[in-house]
N, CA, C and O of each residue as an XYZ file, in Angstrom:
724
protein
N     -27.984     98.957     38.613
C     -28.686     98.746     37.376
C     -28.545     97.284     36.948
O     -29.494     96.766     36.360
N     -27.494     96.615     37.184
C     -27.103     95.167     36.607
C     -27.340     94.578     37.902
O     -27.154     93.372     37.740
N     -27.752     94.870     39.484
C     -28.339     94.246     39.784
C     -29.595     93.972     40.003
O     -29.885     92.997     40.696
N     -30.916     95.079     39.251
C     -31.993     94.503     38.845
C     -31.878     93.560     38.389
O     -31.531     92.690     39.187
N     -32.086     93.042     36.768
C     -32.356     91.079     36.225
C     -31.642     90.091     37.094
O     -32.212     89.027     37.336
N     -29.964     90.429     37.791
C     -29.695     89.628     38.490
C     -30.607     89.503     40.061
O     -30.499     88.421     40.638
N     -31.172     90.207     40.492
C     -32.238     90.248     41.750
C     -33.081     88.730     40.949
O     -33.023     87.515     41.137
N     -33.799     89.606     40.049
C     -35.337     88.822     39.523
C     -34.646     87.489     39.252
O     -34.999     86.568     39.989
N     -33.854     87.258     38.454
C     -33.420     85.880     38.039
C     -32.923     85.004     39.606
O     -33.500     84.032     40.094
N     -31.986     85.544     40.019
C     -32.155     84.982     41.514
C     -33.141     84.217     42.209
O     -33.112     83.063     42.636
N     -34.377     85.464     42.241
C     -35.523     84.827     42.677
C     -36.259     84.184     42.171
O     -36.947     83.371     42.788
N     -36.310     84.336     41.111
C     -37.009     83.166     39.863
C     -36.567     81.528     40.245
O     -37.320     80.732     40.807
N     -35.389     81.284     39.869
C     -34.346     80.112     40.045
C     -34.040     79.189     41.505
O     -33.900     78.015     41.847
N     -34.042     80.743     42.171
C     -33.437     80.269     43.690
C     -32.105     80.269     43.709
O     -31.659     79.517     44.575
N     -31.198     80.903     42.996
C     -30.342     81.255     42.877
C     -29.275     82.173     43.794
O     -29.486     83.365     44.019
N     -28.097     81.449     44.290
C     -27.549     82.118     45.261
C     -25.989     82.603     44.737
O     -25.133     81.882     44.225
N     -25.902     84.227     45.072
C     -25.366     85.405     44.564
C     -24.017     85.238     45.425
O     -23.886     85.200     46.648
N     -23.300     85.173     44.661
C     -21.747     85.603     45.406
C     -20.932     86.821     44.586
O     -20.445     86.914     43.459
N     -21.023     87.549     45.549
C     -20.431     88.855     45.767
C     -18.793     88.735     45.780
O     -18.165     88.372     46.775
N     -18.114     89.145     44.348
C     -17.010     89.479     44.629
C     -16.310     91.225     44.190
O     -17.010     91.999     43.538
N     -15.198     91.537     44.559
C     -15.173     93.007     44.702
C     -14.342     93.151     43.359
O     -13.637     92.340     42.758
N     -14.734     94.707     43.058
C     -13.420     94.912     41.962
C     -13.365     96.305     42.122
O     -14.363     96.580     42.788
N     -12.945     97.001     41.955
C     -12.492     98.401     41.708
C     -12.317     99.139     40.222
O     -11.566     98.876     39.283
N     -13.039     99.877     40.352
C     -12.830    100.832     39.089
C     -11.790    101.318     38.813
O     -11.080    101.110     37.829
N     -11.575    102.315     40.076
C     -10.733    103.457     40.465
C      -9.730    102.764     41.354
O      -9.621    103.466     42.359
N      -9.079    101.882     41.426
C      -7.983    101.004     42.674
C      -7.713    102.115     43.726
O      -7.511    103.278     43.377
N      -7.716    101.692     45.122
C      -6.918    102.338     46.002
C      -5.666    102.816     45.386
O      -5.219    102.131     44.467
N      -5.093    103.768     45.703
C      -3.489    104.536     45.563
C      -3.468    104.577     43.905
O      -2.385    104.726     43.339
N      -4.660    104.445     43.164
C      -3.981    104.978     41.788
C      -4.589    106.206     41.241
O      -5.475    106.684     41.950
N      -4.382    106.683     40.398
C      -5.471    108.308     40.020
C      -5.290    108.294     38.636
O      -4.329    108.482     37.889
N      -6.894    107.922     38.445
C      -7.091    107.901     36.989
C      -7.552    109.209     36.407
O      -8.369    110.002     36.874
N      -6.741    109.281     35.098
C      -7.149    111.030     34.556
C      -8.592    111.003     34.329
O      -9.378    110.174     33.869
N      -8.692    112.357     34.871
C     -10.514    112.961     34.436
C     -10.584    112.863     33.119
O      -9.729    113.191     32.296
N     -11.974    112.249     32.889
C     -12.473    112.331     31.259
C     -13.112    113.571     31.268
O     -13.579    114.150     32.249
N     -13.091    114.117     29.530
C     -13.435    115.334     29.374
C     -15.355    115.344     29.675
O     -16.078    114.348     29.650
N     -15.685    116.445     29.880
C     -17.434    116.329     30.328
C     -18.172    115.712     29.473
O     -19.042    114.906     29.804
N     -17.874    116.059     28.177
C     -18.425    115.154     26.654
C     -18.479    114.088     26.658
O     -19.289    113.594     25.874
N     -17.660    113.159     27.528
C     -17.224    111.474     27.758
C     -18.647    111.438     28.863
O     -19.673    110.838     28.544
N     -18.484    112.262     30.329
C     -19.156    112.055     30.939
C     -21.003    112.129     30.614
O     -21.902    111.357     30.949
N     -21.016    113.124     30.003
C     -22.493    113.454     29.471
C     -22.698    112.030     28.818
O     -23.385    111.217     29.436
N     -22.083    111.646     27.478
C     -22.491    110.882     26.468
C     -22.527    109.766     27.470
O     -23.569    109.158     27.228
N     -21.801    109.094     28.650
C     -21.828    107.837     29.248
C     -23.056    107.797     30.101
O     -23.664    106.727     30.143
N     -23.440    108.668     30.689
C     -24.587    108.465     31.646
C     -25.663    108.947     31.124
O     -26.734    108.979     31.730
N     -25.469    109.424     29.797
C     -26.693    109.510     28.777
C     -27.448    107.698     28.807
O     -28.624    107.370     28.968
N     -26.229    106.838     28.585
C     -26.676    105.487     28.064
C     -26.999    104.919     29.306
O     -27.739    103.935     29.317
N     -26.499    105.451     30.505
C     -26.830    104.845     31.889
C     -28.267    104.901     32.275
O     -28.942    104.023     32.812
N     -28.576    105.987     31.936
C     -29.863    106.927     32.360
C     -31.216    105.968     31.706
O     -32.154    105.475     32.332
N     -30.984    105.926     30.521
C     -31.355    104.974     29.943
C     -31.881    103.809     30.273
O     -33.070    103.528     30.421
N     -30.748    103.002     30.407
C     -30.908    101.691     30.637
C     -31.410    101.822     32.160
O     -31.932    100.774     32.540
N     -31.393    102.516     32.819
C     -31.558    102.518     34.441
C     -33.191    102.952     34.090
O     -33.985    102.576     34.952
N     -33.752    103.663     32.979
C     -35.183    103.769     33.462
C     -35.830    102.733     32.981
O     -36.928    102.364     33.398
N     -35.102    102.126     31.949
C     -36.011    101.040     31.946
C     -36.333     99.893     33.423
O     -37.357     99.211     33.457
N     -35.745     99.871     34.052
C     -36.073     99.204     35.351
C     -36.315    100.274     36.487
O     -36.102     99.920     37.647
N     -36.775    101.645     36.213
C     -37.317    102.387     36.886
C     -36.449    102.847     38.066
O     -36.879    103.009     39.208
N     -35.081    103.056     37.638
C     -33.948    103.428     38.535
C     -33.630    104.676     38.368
O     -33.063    104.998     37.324
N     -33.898    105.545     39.261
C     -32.923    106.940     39.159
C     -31.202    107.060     39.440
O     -30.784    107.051     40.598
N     -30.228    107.175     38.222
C     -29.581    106.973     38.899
C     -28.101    108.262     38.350
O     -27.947    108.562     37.166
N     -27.300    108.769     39.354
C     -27.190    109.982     39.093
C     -25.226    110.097     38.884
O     -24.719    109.236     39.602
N     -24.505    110.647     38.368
C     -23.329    110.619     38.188
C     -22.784    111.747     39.756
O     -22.687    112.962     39.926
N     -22.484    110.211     40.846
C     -21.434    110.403     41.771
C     -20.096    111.359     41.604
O     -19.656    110.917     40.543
N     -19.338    112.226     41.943
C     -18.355    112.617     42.137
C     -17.617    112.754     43.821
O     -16.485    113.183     44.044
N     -18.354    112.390     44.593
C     -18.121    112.478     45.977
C     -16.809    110.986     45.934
O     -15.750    111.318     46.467
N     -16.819    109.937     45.541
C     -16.274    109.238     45.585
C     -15.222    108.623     44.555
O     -15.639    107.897     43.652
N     -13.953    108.887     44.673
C     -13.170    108.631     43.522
C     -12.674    106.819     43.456
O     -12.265    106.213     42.465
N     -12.908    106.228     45.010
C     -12.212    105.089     45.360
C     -13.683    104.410     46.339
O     -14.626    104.890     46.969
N     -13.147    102.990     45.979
C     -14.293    102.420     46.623
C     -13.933    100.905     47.945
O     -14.730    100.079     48.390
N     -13.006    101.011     48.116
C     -12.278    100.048     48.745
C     -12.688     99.859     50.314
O     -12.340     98.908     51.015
N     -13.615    101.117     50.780
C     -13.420    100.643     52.110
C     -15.092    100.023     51.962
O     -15.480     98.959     52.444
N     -15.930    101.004     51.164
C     -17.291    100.007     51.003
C     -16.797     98.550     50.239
O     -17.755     97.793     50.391
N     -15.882     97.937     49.598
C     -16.106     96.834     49.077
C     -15.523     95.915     50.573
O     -16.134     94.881     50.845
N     -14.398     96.329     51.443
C     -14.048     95.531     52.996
C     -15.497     96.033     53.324
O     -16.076     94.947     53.348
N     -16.433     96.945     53.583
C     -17.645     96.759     54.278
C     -18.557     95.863     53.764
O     -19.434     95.476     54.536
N     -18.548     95.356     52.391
C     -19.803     94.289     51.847
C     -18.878     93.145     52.405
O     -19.570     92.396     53.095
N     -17.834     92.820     52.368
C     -17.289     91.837     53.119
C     -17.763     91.330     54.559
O     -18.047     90.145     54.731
N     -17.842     92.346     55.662
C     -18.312     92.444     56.882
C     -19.406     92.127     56.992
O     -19.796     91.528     57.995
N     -20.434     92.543     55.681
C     -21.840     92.756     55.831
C     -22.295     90.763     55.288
O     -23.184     89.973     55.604
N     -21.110     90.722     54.383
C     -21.688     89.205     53.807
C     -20.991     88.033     55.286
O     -21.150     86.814     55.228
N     -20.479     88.516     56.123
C     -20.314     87.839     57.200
C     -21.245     87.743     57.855
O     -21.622     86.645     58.264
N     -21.751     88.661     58.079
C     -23.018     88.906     58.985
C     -24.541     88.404     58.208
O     -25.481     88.197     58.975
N     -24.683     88.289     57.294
C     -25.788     88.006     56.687
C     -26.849     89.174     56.066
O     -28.063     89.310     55.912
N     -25.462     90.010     55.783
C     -26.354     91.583     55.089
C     -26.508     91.779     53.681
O     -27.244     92.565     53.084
N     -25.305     90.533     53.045
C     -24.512     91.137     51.851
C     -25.814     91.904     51.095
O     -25.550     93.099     50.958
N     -26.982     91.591     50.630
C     -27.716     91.887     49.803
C     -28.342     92.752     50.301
O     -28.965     93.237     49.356
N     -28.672     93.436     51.437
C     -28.986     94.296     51.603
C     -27.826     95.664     51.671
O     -28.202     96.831     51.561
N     -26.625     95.330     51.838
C     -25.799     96.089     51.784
C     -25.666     96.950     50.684
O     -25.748     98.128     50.335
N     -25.414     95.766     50.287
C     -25.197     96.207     48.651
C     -26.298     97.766     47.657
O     -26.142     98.697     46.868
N     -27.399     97.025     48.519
C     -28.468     97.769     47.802
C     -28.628     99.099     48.695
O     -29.616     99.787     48.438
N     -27.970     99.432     49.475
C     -28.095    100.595     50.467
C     -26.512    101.397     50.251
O     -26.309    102.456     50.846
N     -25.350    100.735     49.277
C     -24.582    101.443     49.176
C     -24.304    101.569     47.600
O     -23.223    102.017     47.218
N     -25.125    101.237     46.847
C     -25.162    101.703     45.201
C     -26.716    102.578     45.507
O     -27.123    103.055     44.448
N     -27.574    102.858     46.603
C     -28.551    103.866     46.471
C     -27.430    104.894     47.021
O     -27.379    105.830     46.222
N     -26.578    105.066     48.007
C     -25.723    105.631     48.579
C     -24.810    106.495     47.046
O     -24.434    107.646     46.827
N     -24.775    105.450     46.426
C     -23.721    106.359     45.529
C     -24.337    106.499     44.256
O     -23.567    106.719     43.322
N     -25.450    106.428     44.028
C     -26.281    106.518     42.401
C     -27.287    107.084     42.498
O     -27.933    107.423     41.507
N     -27.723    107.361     43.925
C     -29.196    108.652     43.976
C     -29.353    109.140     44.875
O     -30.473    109.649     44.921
N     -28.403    109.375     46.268
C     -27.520    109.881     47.295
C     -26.692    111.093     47.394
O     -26.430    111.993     48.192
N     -26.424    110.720     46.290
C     -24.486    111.618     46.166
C     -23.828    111.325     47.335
O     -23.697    112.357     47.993
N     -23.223    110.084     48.035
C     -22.963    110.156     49.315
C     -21.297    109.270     48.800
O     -20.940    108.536     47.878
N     -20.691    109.865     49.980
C     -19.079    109.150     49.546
C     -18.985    107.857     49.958
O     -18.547    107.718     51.100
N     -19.280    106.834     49.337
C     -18.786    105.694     49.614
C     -17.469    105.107     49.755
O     -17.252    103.923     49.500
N     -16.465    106.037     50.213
C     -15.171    105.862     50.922
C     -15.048    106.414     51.889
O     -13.914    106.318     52.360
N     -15.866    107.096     52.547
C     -16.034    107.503     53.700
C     -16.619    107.106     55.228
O     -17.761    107.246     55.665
N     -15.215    106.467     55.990
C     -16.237    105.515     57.163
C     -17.216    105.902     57.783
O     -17.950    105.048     58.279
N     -17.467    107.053     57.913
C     -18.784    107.728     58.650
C     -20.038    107.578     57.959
O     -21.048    107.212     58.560
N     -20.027    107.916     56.377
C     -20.952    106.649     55.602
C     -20.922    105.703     55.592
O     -22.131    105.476     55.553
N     -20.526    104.898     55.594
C     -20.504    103.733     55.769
C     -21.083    102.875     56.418
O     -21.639    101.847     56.030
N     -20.889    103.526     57.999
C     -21.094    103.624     59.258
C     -22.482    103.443     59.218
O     -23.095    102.396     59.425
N     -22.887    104.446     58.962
C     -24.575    104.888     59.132
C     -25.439    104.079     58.240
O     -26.561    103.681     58.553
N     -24.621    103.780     56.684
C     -25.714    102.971     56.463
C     -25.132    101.122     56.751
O     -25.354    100.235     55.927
N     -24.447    100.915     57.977
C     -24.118     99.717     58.234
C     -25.480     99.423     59.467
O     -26.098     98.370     59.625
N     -25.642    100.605     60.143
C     -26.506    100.399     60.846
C     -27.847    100.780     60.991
O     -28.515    100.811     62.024
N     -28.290    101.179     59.405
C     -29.589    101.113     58.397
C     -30.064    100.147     58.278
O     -31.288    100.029     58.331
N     -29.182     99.053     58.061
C     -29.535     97.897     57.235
C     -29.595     96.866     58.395
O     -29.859     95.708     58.071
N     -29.398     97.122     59.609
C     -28.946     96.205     60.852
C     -27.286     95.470     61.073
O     -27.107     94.260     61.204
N     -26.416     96.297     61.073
C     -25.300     95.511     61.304
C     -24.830     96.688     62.034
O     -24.920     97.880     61.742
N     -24.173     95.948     63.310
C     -23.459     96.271     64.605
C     -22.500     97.828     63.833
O     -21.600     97.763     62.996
N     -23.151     99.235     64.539
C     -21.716    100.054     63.593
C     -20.756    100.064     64.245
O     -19.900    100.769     63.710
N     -20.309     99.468     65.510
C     -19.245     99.617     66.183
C     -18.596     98.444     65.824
O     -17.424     98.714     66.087
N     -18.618     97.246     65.364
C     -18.248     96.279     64.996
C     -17.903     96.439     63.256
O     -16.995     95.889     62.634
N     -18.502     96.974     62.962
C     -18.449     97.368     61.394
C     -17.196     98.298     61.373
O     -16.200     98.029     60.701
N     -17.320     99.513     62.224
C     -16.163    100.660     62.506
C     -14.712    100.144     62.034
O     -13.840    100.417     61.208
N     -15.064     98.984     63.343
C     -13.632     98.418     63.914
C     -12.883     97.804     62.290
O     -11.793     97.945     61.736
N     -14.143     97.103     61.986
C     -13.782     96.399     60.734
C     -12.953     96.829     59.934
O     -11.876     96.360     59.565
N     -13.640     98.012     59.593
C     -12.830     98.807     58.053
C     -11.998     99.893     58.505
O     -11.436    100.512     57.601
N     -11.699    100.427     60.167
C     -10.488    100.778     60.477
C      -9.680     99.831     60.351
O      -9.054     99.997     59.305
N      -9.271     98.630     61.048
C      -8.323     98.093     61.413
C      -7.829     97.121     59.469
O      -6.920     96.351     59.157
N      -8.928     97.700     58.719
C      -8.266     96.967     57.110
C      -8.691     95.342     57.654
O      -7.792     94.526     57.452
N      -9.631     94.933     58.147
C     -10.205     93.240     58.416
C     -10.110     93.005     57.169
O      -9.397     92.047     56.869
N     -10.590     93.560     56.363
C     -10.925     92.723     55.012
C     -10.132     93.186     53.476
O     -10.373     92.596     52.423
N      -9.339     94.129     53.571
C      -8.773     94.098     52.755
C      -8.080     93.446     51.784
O      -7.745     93.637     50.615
N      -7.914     92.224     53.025
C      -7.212     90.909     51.919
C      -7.829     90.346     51.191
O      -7.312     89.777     50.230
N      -9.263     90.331     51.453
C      -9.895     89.685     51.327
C     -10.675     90.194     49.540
O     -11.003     89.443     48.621
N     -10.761     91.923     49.635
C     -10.740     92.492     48.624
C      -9.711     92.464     47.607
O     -10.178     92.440     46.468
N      -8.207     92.459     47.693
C      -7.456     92.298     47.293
C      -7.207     90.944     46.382
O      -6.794     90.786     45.233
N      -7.647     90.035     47.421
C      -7.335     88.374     46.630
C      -8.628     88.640     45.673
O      -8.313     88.451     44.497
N     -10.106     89.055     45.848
C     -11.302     89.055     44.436
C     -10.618     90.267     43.118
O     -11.004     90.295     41.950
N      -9.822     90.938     43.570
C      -9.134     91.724     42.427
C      -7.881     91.069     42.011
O      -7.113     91.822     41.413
N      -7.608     90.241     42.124
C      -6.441     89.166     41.677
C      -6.878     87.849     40.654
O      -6.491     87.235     39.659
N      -7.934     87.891     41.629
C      -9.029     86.653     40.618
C      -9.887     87.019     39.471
O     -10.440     86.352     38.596
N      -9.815     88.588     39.804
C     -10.649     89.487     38.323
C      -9.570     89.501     37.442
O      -9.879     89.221     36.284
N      -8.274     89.770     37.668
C      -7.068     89.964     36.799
C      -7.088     88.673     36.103
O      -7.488     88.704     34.939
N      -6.717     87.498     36.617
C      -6.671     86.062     36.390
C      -7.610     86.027     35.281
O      -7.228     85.783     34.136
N      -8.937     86.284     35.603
C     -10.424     86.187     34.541
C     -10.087     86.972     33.448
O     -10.344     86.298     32.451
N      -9.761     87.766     33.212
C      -9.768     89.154     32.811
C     -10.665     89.756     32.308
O     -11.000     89.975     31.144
N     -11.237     90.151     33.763
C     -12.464     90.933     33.959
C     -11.657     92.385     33.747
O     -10.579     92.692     34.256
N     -12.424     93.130     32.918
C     -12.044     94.704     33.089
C     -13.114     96.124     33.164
O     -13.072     97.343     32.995
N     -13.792     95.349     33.430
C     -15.070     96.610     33.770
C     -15.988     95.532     34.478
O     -15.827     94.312     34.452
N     -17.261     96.445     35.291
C     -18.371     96.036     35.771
C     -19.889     96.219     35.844
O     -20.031     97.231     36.530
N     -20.712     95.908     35.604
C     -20.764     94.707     36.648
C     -20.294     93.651     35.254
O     -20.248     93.850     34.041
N     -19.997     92.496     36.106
C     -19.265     91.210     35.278
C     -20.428     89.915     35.699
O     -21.385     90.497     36.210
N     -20.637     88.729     35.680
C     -21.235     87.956     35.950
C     -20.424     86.743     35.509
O     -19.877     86.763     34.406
N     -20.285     85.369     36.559
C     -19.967     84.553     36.025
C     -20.387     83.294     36.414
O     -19.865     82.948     37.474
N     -20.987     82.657     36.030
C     -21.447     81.180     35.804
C     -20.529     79.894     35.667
O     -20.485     79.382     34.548
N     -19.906     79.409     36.534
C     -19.244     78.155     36.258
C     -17.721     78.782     35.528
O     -16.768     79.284     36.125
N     -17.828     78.634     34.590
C     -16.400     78.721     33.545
C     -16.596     79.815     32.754
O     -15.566     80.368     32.368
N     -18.155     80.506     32.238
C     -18.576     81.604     31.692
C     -18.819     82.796     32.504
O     -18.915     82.814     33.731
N     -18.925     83.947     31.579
C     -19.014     85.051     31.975
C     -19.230     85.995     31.025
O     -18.815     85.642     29.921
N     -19.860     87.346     31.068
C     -20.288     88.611     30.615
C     -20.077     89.658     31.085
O     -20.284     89.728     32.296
N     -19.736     90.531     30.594
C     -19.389     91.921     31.221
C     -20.151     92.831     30.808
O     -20.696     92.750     29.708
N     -20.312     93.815     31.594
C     -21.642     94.701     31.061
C     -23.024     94.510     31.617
O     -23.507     93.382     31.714
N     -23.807     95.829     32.064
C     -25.164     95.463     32.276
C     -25.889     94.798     31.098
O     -25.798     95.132     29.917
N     -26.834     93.516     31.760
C     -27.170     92.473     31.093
C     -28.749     92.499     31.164
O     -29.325     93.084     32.081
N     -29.401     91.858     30.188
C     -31.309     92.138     30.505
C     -31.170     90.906     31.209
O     -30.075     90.440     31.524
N     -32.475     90.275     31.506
C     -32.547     89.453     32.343
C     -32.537     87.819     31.291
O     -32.208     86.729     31.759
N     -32.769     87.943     30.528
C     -32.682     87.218     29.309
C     -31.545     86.734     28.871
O     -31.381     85.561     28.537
N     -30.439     87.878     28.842
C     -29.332     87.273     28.898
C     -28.836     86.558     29.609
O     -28.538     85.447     29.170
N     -28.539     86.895     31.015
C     -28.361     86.123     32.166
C     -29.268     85.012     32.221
O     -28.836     83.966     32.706
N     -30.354     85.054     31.841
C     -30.990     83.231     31.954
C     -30.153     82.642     30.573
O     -29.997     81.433     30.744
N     -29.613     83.040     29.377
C     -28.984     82.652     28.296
C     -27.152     81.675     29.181
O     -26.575     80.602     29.005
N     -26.942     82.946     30.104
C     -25.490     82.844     30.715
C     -25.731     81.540     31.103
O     -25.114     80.606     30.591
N     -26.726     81.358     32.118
C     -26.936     80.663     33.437
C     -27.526     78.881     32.816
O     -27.346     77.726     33.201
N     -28.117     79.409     31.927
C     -28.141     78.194     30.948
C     -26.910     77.401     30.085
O     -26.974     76.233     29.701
N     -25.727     78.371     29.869
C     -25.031     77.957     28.963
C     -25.155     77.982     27.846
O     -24.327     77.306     27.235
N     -26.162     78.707     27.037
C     -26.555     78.771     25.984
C     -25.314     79.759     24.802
O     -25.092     79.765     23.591
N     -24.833     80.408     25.881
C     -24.116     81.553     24.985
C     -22.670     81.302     26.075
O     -22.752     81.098     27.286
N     -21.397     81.381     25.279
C     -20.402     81.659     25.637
C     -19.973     83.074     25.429
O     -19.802     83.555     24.309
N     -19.819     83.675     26.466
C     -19.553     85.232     26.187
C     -18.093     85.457     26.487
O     -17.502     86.392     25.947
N     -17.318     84.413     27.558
C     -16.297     85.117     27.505
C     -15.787     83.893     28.689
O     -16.448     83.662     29.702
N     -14.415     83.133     28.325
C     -13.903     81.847     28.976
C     -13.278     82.652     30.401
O     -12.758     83.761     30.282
N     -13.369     82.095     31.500
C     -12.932     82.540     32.708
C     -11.859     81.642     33.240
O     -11.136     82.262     34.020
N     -11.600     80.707     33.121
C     -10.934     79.774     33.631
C      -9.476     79.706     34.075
O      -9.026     78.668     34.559
């Protein structure tokens, strides 16, 4: 959903996207279930904002953790997928129902999008990129980023899905939303 305006503004500008990871749900921690009332009322506002850019998009439970798709956008931004990745594993988990911690998903849509799945396999068995996930969740702590999607511009930043307006506001400097430094 927050990467619709960031797509369009991209392409508007010529603007080039760097992908860093964060986790909702962290590997090895277990966050308590919210009651259904939390869940209804939240993807009430999702639902929402997702049709206005003509997104179906549906409340996942297949996936509690997201760590081995964020080492796979790693692999994929090696290879020259990141943006297509991306967009084949938030359809994967927002109008799918598909587990995006699961290497066999993963798998399949690594080699949807054109990237080697036996090379991809190897990847997110052997933990290639974990560090790599690990050090962008160190640098979110540092920021103090605490939810997503986040956006950041130079020294600024916003949290929260953003219209596209805003983000040309961010990208301009017009608005300080929140010091990163």
């Amino acid at each position: 959903m927050g990467k619709v305006p960031l797509d369009r503004l991209a392409k508007q500008k010529g603007i080039e996207i760097e992908w860093k990871s964060f986790e909702l749900r962290p590997e090895g921690v277990e966050v308590p279930e919210k009651s259904p009332e939390y869940y209804e009322q939240a993807w009430r506002s999702v639902r929402q904002f997702a049709a206005r850019y003509g997104l179906q998009m549906n409340l996942n439970r297949q996936a509690k953790h997201s760590r081995k798709a964020h080492e796979g956008a790693k692999f994929a931004e090696q290879n020259g997928k990141s943006d297509e990745y991306h967009d084949a594993v938030f359809r994967a988990q927002f109008t799918e129902d598909k587990n995006i911690d699961d290497i066999d998903t993963l798998v399949n849509i690594a080699g949807q999008i054109g990237l080697d799945p036996q090379s991809f396999r190897q990847a997110l068995e052997s933990r290639q990129f974990e560090a790599q996930v690990l050090a962008d969740t160190d640098l979110a702590a540092q920021y103090g980023i605490s939810a997503i999607p986040c956006f950041v511009v130079g020294n600024r930043g916003v949290m929260g899905v953003q219209t596209e307006e805003a983000l040309q506001r961010l990208l301009e400097g017009k608005d300080l939303y929140m010091d990163v430094e």
